[in-house]
ZADRENVEX-653411 format. One record per residue (C-alpha): residue number from 1; residue in one letter; x, y, z. Coordinates in steps of 0.1 Angstrom, whole numbers, plus 2048, in hexadecimal, padded with zeros to 3 digits. Example, Ala and Ser with C-alpha at 12.3 -4.5 7.8 and 13.67 -1.06 7.14 Angstrom:
<atoms>
1; a; 87B; 7D3; 84E $
2; s; 889; 7F5; 847 $
</atoms>
This chain:
<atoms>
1; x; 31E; 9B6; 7F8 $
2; x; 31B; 9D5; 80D $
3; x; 2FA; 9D0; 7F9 $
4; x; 307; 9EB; 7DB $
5; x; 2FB; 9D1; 7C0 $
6; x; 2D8; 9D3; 7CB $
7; x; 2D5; 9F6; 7D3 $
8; x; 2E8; 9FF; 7B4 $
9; x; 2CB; 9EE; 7A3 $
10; x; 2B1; A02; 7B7 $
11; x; 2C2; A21; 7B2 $
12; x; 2C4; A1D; 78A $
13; x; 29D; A0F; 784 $
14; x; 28C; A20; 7A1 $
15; x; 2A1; A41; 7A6 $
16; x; 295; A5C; 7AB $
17; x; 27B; A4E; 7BE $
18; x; 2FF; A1B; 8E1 $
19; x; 2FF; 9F8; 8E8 $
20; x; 31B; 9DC; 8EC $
21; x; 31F; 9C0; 8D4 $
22; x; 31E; 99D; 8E5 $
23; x; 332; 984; 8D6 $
24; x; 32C; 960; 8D7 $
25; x; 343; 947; 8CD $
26; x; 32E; 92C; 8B7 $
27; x; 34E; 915; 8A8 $
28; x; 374; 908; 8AC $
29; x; 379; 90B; 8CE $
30; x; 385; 8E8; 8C6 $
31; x; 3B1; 8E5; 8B7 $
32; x; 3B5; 903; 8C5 $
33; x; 3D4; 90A; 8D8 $
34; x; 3CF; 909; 8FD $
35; x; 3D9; 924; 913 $
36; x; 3D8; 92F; 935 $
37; x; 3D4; 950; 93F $
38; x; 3D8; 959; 966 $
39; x; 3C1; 974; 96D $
40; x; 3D9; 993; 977 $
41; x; 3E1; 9A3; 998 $
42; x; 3D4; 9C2; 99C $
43; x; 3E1; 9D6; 9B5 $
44; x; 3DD; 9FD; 9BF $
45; x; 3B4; A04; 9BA $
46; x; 394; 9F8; 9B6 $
47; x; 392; 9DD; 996 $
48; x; 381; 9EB; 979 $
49; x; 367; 9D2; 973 $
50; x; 36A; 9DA; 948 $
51; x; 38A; 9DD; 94A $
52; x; 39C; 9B8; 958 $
53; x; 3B5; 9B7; 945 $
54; x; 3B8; 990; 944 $
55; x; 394; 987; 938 $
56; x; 397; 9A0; 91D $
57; x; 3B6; 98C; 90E $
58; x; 3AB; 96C; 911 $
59; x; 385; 977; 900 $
60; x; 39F; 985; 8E2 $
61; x; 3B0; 963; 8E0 $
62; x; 393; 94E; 8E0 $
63; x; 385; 964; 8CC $
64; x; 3A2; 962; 8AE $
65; x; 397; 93F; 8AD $
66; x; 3C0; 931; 8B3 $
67; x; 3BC; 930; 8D8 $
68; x; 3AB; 91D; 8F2 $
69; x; 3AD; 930; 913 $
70; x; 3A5; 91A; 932 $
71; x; 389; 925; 949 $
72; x; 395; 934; 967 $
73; x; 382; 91A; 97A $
74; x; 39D; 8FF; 970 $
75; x; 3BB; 915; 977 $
76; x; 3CF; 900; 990 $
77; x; 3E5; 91E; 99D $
78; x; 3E5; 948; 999 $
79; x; 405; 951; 997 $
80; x; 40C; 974; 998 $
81; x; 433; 974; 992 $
82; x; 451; 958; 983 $
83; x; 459; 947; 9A0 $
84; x; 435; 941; 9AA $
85; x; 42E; 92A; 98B $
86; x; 43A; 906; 98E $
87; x; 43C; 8FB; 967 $
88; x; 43B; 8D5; 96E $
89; x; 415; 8DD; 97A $
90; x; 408; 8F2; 95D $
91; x; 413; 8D7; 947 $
92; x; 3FD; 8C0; 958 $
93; x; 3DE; 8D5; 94C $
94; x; 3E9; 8CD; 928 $
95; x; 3EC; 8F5; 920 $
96; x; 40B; 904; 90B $
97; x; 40F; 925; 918 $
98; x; 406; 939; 935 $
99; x; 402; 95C; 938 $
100; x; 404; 971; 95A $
101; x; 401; 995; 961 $
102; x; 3FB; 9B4; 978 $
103; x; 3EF; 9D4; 972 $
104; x; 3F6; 9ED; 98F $
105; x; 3E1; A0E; 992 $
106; x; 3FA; A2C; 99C $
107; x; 3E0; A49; 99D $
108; x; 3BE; A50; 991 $
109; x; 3C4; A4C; 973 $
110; x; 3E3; A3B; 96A $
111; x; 3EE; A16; 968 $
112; x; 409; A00; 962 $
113; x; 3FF; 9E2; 953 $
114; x; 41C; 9C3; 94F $
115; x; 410; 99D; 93E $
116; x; 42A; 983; 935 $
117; x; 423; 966; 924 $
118; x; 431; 944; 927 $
119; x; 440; 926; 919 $
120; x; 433; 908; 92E $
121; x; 445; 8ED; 921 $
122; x; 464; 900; 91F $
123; x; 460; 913; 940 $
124; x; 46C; 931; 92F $
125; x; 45F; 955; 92A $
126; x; 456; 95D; 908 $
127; x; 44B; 982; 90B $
128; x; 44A; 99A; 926 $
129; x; 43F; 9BF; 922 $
130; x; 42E; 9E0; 935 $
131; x; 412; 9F7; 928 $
132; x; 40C; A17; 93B $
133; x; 3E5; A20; 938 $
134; x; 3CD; A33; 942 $
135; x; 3A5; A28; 94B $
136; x; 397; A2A; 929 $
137; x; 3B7; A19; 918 $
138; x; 3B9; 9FD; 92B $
139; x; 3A3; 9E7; 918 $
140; x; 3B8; 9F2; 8FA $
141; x; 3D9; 9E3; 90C $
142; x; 3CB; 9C6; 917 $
143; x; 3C1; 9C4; 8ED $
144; x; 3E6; 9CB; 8E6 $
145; x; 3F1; 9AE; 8FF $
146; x; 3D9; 999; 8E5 $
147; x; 3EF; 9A6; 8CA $
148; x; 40D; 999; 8D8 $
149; x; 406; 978; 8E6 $
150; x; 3F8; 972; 8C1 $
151; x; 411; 97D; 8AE $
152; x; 42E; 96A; 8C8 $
153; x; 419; 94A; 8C6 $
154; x; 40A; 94B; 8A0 $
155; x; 41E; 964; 88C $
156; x; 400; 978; 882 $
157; x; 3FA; 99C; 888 $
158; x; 3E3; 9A3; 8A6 $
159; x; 3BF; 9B0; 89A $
160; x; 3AE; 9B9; 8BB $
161; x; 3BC; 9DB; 8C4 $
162; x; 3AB; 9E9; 8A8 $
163; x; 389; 9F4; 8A1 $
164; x; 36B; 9E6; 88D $
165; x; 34F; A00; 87D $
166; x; 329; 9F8; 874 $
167; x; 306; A00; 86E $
168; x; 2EB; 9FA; 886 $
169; x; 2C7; A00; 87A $
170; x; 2AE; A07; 89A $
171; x; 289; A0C; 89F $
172; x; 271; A11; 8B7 $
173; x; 24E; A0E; 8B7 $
174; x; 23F; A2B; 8A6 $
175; x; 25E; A3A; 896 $
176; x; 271; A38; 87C $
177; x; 291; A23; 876 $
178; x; 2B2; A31; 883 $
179; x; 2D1; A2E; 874 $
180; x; 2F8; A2E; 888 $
181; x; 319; A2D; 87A $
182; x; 329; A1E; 89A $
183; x; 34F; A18; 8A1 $
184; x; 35C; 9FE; 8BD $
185; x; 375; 9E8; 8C9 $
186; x; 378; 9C7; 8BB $
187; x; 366; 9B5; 8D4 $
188; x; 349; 9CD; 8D3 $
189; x; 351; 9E4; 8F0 $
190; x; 359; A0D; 8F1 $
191; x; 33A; A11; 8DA $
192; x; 33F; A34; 8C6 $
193; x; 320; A45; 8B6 $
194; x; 32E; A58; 897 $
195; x; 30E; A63; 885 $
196; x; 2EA; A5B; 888 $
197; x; 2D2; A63; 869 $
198; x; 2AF; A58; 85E $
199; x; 2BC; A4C; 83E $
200; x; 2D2; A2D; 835 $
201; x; 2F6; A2C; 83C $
202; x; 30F; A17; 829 $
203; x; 330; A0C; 822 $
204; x; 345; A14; 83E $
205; x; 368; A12; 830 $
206; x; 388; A1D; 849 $
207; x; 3A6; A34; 840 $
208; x; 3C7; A20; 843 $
209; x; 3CC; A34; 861 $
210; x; 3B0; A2C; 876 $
211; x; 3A7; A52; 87B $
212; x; 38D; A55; 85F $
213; x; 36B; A43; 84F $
214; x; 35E; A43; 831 $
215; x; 33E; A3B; 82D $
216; x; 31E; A42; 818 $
217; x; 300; A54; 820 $
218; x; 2DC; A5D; 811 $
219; x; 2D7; A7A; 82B $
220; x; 2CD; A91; 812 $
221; x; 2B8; A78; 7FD $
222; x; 2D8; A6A; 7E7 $
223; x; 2F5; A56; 7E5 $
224; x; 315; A6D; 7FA $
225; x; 337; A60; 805 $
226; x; 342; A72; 825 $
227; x; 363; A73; 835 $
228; x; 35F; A73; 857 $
229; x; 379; A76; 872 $
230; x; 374; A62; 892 $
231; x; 385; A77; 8AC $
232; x; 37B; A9A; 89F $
233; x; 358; A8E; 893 $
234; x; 35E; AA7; 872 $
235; x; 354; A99; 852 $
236; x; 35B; AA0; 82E $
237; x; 346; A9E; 813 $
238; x; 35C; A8C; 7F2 $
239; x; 342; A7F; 7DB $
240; x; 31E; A8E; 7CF $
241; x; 31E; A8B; 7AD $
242; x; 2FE; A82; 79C $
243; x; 2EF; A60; 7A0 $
244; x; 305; A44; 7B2 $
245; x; 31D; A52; 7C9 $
246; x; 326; A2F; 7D8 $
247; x; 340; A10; 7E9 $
248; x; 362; A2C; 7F1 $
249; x; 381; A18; 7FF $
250; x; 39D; A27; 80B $
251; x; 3C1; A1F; 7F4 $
252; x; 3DB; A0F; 807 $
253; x; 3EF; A31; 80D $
254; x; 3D1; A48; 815 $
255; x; 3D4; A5D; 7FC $
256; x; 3B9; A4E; 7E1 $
257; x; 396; A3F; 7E5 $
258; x; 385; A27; 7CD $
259; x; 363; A2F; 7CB $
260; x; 340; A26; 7B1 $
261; x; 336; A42; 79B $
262; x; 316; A44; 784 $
263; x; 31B; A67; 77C $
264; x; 327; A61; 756 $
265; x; 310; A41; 751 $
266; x; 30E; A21; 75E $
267; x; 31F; A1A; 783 $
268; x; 347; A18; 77B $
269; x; 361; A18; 78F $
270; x; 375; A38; 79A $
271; x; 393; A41; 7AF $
272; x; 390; A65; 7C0 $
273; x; 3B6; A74; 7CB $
274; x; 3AB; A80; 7EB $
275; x; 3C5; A9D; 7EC $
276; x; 3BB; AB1; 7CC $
277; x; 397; A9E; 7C9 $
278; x; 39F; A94; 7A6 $
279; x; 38C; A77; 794 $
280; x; 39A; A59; 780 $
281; x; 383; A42; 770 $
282; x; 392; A20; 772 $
283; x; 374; A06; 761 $
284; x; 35E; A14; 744 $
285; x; 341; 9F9; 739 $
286; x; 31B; 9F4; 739 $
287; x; 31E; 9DA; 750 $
288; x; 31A; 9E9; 777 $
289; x; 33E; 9E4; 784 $
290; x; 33F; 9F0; 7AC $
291; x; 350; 9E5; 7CE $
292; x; 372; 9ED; 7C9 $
293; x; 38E; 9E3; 7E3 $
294; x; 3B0; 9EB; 7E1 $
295; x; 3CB; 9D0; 7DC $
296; x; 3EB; 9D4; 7F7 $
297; x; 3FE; 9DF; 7DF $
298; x; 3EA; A01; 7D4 $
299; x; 3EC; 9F3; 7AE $
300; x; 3CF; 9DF; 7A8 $
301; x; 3AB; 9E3; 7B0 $
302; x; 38F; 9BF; 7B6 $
303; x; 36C; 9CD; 7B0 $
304; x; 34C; 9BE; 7A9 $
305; x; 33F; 9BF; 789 $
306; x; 322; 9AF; 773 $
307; x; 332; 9B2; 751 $
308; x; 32E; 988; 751 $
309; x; 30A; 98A; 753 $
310; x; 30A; 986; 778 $
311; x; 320; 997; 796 $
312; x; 342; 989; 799 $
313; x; 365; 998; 7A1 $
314; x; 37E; 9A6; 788 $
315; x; 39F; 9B7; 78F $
316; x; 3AB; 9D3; 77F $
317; x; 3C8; 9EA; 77E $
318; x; 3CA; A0A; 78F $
319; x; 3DC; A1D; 76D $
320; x; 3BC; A0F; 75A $
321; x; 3D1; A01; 73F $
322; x; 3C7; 9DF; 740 $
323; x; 3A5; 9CB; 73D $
324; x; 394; 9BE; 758 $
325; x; 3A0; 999; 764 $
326; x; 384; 986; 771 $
327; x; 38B; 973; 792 $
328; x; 36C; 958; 79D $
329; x; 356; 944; 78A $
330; x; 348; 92D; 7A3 $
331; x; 323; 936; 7AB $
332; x; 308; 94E; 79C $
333; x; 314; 969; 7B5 $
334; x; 338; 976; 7C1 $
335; x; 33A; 998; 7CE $
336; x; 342; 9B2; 7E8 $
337; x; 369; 9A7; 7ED $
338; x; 382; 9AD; 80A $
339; x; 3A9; 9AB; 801 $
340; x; 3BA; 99C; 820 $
341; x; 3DD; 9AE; 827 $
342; x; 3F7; 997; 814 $
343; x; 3E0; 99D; 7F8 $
344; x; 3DA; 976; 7F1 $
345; x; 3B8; 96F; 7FA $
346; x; 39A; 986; 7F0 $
347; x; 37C; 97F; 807 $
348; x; 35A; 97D; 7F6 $
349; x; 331; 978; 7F5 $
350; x; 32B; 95B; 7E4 $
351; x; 309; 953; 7DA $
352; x; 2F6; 936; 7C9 $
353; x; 2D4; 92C; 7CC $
354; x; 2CA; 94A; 7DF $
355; x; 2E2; 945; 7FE $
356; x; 2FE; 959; 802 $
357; x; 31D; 94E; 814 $
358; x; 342; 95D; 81C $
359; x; 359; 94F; 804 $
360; x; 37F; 955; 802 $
361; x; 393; 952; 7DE $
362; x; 3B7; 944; 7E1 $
363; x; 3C9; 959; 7C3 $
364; x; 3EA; 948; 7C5 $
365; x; 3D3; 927; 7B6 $
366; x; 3B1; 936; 7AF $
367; x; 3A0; 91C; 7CB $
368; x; 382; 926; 7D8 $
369; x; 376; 91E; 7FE $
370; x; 351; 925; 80C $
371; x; 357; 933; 830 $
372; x; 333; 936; 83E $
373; x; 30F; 923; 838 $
374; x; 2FA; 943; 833 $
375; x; 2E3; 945; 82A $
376; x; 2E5; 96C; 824 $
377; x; 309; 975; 82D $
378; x; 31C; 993; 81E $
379; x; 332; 9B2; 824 $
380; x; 352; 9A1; 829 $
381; x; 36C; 9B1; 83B $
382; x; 392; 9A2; 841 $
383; x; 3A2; 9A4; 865 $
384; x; 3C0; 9B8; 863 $
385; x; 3D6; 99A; 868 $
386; x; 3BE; 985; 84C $
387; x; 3B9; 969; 863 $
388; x; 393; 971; 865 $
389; x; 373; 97F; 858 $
390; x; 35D; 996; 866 $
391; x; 33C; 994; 850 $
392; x; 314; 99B; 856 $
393; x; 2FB; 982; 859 $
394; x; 2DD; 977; 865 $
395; x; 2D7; 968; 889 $
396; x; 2AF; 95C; 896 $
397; x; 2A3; 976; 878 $
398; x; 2B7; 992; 887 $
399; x; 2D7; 9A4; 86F $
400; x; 2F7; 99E; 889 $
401; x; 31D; 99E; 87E $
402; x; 331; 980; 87F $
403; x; 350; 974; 87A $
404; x; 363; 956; 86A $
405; x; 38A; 94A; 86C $
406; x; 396; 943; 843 $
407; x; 397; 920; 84B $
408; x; 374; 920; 854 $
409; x; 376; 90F; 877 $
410; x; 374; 928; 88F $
411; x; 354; 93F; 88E $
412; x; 346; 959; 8A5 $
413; x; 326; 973; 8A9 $
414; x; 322; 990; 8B0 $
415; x; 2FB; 9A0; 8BB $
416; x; 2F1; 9BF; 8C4 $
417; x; 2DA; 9BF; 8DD $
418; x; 2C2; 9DB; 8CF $
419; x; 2C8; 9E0; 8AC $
420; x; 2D2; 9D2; 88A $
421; x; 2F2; 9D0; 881 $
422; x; 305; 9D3; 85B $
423; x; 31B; 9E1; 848 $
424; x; 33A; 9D5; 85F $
425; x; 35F; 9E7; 857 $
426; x; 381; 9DB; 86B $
427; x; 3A0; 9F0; 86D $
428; x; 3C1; 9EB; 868 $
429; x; 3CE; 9FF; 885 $
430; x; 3BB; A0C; 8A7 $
431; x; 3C2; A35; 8A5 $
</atoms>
């Protein structure tokens, strides 16, 4: 929900008044595709403990819920090149495909890091490929090896040599609550602190190009949207207008950025043209209409709306010409979408009876599928290969992400050891 529907209630009746992510695997280890992966050679240095190459790829493919990695405890053999693997063997362990690899240190700071991956019951080599890196990349290739062995095996894009953003909310004892707007790696490592204020920080939305955040903040006692660049650390003010400045997402080419506005009324949807900061009001209605995402295409807009008498999602053109097509009617509560890539399924908070579960919506035939049990799931957030969901949740009473493959079997969490965590955001591309 990025929870915009009940703060934009707040706002209107009460206004003016370093850590690592742990992930656990929780479901479908089971029909996934097994897999070995040989730990590599390394040769030339000291191994970087962080860094080994081969557990981080076989965390991503258990993680992407299609693989089934077998523990290095029931290898039966660590070969390092082709002729040291006898075929005839692996196929005995009842795996698919093998991967082997080495990653040679040349200097201080340079390495040459080489995986292939196999066919087992073919005895053939289906990919083969080197990555120079340096220290700090070298979880990032070993993310990119992910990528490949995924998208040989699976045909979908890779979605771990990206990033993920969120909000953690910290305390101590006798202070007040902290707010971060952190960036990391998809499986929670490479932590980056991008700001720290003492008042709430929402939204996270990231620029097609992986270099910038959007994101609001009530730093100065409203509603701001920021744009804030991730390697610099400069930030731009887009949006202060009076009242709700709210929900931005980036358009498919950059250029635009969909945002809620109050400043004329009730909370409507805008798009702001991010080179000449000019406004275009796309919904007009008494009704508060919020959570825009762009469609693939850069035509369409899916937002949130409670026009119906209660939230549910609507599509709307971009050009503003035409009404408002409502999309779910299942449930009291559908909100807060996610467009996956293709632009056929819209991820969603679906609630009924006071839980609130992940939800996707099938356009193509208008079927609807719950994801998750709840029961207080929302911000929704499509992998960039739409074979998962990232989402918050609850976990023992504590807010953690989580995550959730569109068929529903294969789920994950992911805890922060010494904060809450919300408000998650995944990228399309690693820069």
């Amino acid at each position: 929900m990025k929870r915009y529907f009940f703060i934009l209630l707040l706002f209107i009746f009460c206004a003016p008044a370093h850590a690592v992510l742990n992930i656990e695997i929780t479901d479908g280890i089971e029909g996934s595709l097994p897999i070995a992966i040989v730990p590599f050679q390394w040769t030339g240095g000291v191994k970087l403990g962080d860094a080994d190459v081969s557990s981080i790829v076989a965390s991503d493919l258990a993680r992407s819920g299609k693989f089934s990695p077998l523990p290095n405890k029931d290898l039966i053999a660590y070969p390092k090149e082709v002729e040291d693997i006898h075929f005839p063997s692996w196929k005995m362990t009842g795996v698919d495909h093998l991967v082997i690899g080495v990653v040679k240190q040349n200097g201080a700071d340079d390495f040459q890091v080489q995986f292939r991956l196999f066919d087992v019951l073919k005895g053939e080599q289906l990919l083969g490929y080197s990555f120079a890196a340096t220290r700090n990349s070298l979880r990032s290739v070993a993310h990119r090896i992910s990528d490949y062995i995924i998208k040989n095996l699976t045909g979908l894009s890779g979605a771990f040599d990206a990033r993920i953003a969120y909000v953690t909310a910290r305390q101590t004892p006798g202070s007040a609550v902290s707010y971060l707007l952190q960036a990391a790696d998809t499986d929670g490592f490479n932590p980056q602190n991008l700001l720290t204020s003492k008042e709430p920080i929402m939204s996270p939305s990231w620029s097609p190009d992986g270099k910038q955040l959007a994101y609001v903040s009530f730093e100065r006692g409203m509603p701001e949207i920021f744009v804030h660049n991730i390697h610099t650390a400069k930030r731009e003010l887009v949006s202060k207008f009076s009242g709700i400045n709210g929900a931005p997402t980036w358009s498919p080419d950059g250029t635009r950025m969909a945002l809620t506005l109050s400043k004329d009324g009730n909370p409507d949807i805008y798009i702001l043209n991010l080179r000449d900061k000019s406004l275009k009001r796309i919904t007009k209605h008494w009704s508060i209409d919020t959570e825009a995402v762009w469609m693939p295409d850069g035509q369409s807009l899916v937002f949130t709306s409670s026009r119906s008498g209660k939230p549910q999602l609507y599509r709307v053109a971009v050009d503003g010409d035409d009404r408002p097509q409502r999309l779910t009617f299942e449930g009291d509560y559908n909100a807060n979408a996610s467009v996956s890539g293709d632009g056929q399924t819209i991820s969603f908070v679906n609630g009924e009876a006071n839980a609130f579960r992940i939800a996707v919506l099938y356009l193509e035939t208008g079927l609807v599928q719950i994801l998750t049990e709840g029961p207080l799931d929302e911000s929704p957030e499509f992998s960039p290969n739409g074979s998962m969901v990232l989402y918050a949740s609850q976990y023992q009473g504590k807010p953690v992400l989580a995550a959730v493959s569109t068929d529903g079997r294969h789920k994950q969490r992911l805890v922060l050891s010494d904060g809450d965590v919300r408000e998650p955001a995944w990228s399309t591309t690693r820069n």
